[in-house]
N, C-alpha and C positions, 0 to 999 in steps of 0.2 A: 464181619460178614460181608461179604459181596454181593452186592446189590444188585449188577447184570453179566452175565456170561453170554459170551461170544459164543456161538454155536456151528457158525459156520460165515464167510469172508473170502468171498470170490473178485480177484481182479484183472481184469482184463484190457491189455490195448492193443491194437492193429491198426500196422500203419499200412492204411489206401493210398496213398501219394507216393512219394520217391523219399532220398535220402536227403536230398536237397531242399526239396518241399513237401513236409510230410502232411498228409490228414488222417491226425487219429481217431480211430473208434473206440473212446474207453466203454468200459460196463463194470458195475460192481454192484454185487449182491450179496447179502448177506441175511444173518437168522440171529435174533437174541434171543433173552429171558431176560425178563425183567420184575425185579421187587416193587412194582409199581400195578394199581388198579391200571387197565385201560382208562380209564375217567383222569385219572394224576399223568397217566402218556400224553392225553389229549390236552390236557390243560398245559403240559410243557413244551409240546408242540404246538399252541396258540401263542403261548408267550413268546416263544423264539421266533414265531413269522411263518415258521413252514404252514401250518395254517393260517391261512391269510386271505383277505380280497383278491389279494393276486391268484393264488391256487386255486379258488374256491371262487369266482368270479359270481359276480352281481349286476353284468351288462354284459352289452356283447365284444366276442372278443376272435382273436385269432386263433383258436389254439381248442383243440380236443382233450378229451378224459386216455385216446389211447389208439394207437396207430388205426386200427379196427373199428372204431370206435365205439367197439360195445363195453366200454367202461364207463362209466360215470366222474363226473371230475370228485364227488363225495358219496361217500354210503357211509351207513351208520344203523349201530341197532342201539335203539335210546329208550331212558325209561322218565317219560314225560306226563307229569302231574299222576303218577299213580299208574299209568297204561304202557306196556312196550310196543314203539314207533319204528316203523320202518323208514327214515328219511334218505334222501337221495337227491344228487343235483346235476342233473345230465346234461347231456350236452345234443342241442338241436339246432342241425344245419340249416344257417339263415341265409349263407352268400350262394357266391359265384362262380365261373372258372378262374376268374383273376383276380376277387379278390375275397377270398375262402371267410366266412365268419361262421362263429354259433353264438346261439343264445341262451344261456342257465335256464334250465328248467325244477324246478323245488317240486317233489312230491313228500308228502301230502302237500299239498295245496294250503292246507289251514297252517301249514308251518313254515310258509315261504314268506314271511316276513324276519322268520329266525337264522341267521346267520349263525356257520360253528363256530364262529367266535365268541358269540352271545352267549353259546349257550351256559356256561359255566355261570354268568349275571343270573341266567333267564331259571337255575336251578334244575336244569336239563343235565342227566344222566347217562355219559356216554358209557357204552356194555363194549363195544365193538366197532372196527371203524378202517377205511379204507381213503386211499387220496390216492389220484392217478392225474397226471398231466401228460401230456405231447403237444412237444411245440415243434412247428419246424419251416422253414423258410424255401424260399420259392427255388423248386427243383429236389428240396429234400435232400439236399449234397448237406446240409446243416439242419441237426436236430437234438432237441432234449427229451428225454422220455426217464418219469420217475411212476415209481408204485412204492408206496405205504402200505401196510395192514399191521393193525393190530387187535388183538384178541383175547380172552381168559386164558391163560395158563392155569388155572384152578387158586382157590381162594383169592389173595390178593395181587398176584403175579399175571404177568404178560408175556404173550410172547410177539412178537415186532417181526417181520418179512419185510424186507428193504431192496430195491431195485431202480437203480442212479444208470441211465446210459446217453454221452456226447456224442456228436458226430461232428466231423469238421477240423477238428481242434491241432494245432501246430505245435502241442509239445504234449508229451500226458503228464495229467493231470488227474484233478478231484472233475469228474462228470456233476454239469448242472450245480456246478458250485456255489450259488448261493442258495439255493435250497436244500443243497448234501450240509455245509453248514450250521443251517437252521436244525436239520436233522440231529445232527453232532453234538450243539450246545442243548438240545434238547434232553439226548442221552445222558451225557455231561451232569445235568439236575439230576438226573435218576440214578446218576451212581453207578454211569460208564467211564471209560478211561477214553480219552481224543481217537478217533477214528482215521484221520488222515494220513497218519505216518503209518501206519499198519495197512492203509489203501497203498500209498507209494510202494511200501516194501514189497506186498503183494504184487506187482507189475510184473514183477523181474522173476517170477516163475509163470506165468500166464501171458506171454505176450508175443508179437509177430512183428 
């Protein structure tokens, strides 16, 4: 029985630079299904790192939930001590013109001492659940942008919405490669097949 089907696997690079000196813009997106609770996604995605104090920050930092920044670096719809919780952890601009910060915001409030890492300790019930980063460096010539979601596929299945894009980059590549990784050995536990040689292959019809 197959555990995750691929449903969709978009790759994309453009090169902004020259022949000589290239700056790629990869992007890759993709769609599963997965033989997995959201709640066993989330916990495989804690154990591999993509959920982490780094994605999911705990201080302040450089870096937003999402160009716009109307995303949250985490949402989540959880089912905590008996009751379903809305949690979220935004991102609130603390700096400057020069030197850009935000600072994690936890709502509820009475849950901002739990970390999503905890929660599988803490007996916290994830239902559904989103992760958004943007990173990007002075001028924006260089940047990482990911999104997560996943969600009930109905009974014990998921379905996963994936979105990896670099900027900058001098050969293409896997986009935001340590966290497309963490992503990867994540599926990997759930009983997908390696994701990056199928990214590569993918280039060579989608590309400029």
């Amino acid at each position: 029985m197959v555990d995750v089907s691929i449903e969709g696997l978009r790759a994309e690079a453009r090169n902004y630079g020259s022949k000589l000196r290239p700056r790629y813009t990869v992007e890759v997106s993709l769609g599963l299904r997965v033989k997995a609770s959201p709640n066993e996604a989330h916990s495989a995605m804690v154990d591999e790192g993509l959920i982490s104090l780094d994605t999911v920050p705990v201080a302040v930092v450089d870096f937003r939930g999402s160009l716009s920044s109307s995303k949250p670096y985490y949402s989540a719809l959880l089912e905590y001590r008996g009751s379903m919780v809305e949690y979220r952890v935004d991102a609130l601009l603390v700096g400057g013109m020069t030197a850009v910060a935000y600072r994690p915001s936890v709502s509820p409030a009475y849950l901002s001492h739990l970390h999503p890492v905890k929660f599988g300790a803490a007996g916290v019930r994830v239902l559904s659940f989103e992760l958004s980063n943007y990173r990007f460096s002075k001028g924006l010539n260089r940047y990482e942008e990911l999104n997560v979601a996943v969600f009930s596929g109905g009974g014990e299945s998921s379905t996963v919405k994936a979105y990896f894009k670099e900027a900058g980059l001098e050969v293409k590549g896997i986009p935001c490669s340590k966290d497309f990784q963490a992503f990867e050995r994540a599926l990997v536990r759930l009983g997908a097949p390696p994701l990056s040689p199928r990214v590569l292959a993918a280039y060579g019809r989608h590309s400029a």
